[in-house]
C-alpha positions, 0 to 999 in steps of 0.5 A: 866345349861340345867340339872338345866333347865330340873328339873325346869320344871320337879318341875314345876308341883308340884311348880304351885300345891299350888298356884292352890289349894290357887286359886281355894279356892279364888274363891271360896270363893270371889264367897261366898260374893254375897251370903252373901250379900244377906242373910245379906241385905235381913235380915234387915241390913242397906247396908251401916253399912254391908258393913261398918261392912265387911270392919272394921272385915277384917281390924281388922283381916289383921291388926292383921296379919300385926302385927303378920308378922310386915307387917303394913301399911306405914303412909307416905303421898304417901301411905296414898294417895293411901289407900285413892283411894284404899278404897274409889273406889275399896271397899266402892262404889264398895261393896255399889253397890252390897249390893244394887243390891243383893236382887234385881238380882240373885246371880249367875247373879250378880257373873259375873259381876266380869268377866268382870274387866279385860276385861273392864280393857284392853279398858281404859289402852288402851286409856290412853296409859297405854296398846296398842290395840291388835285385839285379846284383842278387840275381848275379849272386844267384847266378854265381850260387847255380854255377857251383851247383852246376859244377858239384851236384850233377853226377858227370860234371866232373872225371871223378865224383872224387873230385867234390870235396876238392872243388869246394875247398878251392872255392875257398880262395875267392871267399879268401879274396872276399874277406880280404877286399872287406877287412881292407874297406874297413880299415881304410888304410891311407893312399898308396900307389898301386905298385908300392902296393903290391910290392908291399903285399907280396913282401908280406905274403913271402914273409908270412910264408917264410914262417909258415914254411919253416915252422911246417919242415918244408924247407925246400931249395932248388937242387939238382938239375933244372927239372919242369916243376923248378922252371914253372916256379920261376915261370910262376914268380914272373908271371905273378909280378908281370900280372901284378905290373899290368894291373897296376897299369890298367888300373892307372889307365882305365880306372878299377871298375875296366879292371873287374872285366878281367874276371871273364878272361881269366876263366876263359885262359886257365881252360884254355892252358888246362887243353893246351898243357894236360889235354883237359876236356870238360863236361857241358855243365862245366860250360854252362857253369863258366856261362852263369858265372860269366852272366852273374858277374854281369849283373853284379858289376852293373851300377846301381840305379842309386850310384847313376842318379 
């Protein structure tokens, strides 16, 4: 048993080779979607039919994998229940927020926001006994809390004092993700594969979006000829279903908790797109906020000495 032992760990840097790879190009690419966003908001595109149109791509795409890999998602009532919840908080309210702050706040800004999920996370689990208090975890909290700060209060922090307000409302997107992973542990909805789950989810979203949609007027199609914002939609379809396939497999592979180190690469990739696409330059204490947040995931993600006894 020790030799079985030994050549695990031996093999283990070679068994964590993949799923780091799969991770780093997942966070890459969920960091793209900002960019995306903006080059298809700012091109004229209705944000509630973009984030519609993103959300039926990929669920026509993971839903053509399911059929491949007979992976489809379950109709029963439970599930359907939980597709519902998934879609309509996780996705069609949490996109819409960021297809409305996009034009409005750099894209290296608004990619930090995905930072600070898991740090908001552990506070609400916390408080509805889901978690327990940890004091490194709520100085990873109050890491998370300095870091706005940092991006909102100090008068250069950001182009324009303008900006604020918008900022603040696309921090409502990891609030959105925090109430989603809550109202998910609670109605402890029954076993499903990952990818009959997000095919499931983005179903639901482009279904609650359709509605959405429709009952706003802003019906849009694509006409006329292919212009920027038309390509970065279907960019934006792909790129959704091809993070969601490489979470399912990393997931799969390496178990959730590997997984949560995404939320430093993503940060990293939409600042690195926002320079790359629209010539973004930001102030230190933007850094110094990406810093802390970076840190307070740390510490959140750390196991309790309870969970290592």
């Amino acid at each position: 048993m020790a030799a079985d032992g030994s050549a695990a760990l031996k093999n283990r840097p070679a068994f964590l080779a993949l799923p780091l790879f799969l991770l780093v190009v997942s966070g890459i690419f969920w960091g793209l979607t900002y960019s995306l966003t903006r080059f298809a908001i700012t091109g004229g595109i209705p944000f509630l039919a973009y984030v519609f149109w993103m959300g039926a791509g990929a669920a026509l795409l993971l839903f053509l994998l399911g059929l491949l890999t007979r992976s489809l998602p379950k109709l029963e009532w439970p599930h359907i229940r939980a597709y519902l919840v998934l879609g309509t908080i996780s996705y069609g309210l949490s996109y819409s927020v960021l297809a409305v702050v996009a034009p409005e706040v750099p894209t290296g800004v608004l990619s930090l926001g995905a930072t600070l999920t898991p740090i908001f996370t552990y506070p609400a689990a916390a408080l509805l006994k889901l978690d327990r208090f940890a004091l490194l975890r709520t100085l990873g909290l109050v890491c998370g809390l300095a870091a706005v700060a940092l991006i909102v209060v100090p008068e250069t922090s950001l182009p324009s004092r303008e900006m604020v307000p918008w900022v603040l409302l696309g921090m409502v997107t990891p609030l959105l993700y925090v109430a989603n992973a809550i109202i998910i542990a609670l109605l402890k909805p029954p076993p499903s594969g990952a990818l009959p789950l997000a095919c499931g989810t983005l179903i639901a979203g482009a279904v609650f979006m359709l509605v959405v949609m429709l009952a706003s007027g802003q019906w849009w199609w694509f006409e006329g000829p292919m212009e920027t914002a038309d390509w970065a939609l279907i960019m934006a379809a792909c790129v959704m279903a091809l993070s969601f396939y490489l979470m399912i497999e990393i997931i799969r592979v390496a178990g959730p908790v590997f997984f949560t180190t995404v939320n430093f690469i993503v940060p990293l990739a939409g600042i690195g797109w926002g320079v790359l696409f629209f010539d973004e330059s930001h102030s230190l204490w933007i850094w110094l906020a990406l810093a802390l947040m970076i840190v307070g995931v740390f510490f959140v993600n750390r196991p309790s000495q309870a969970a290592r006894g």
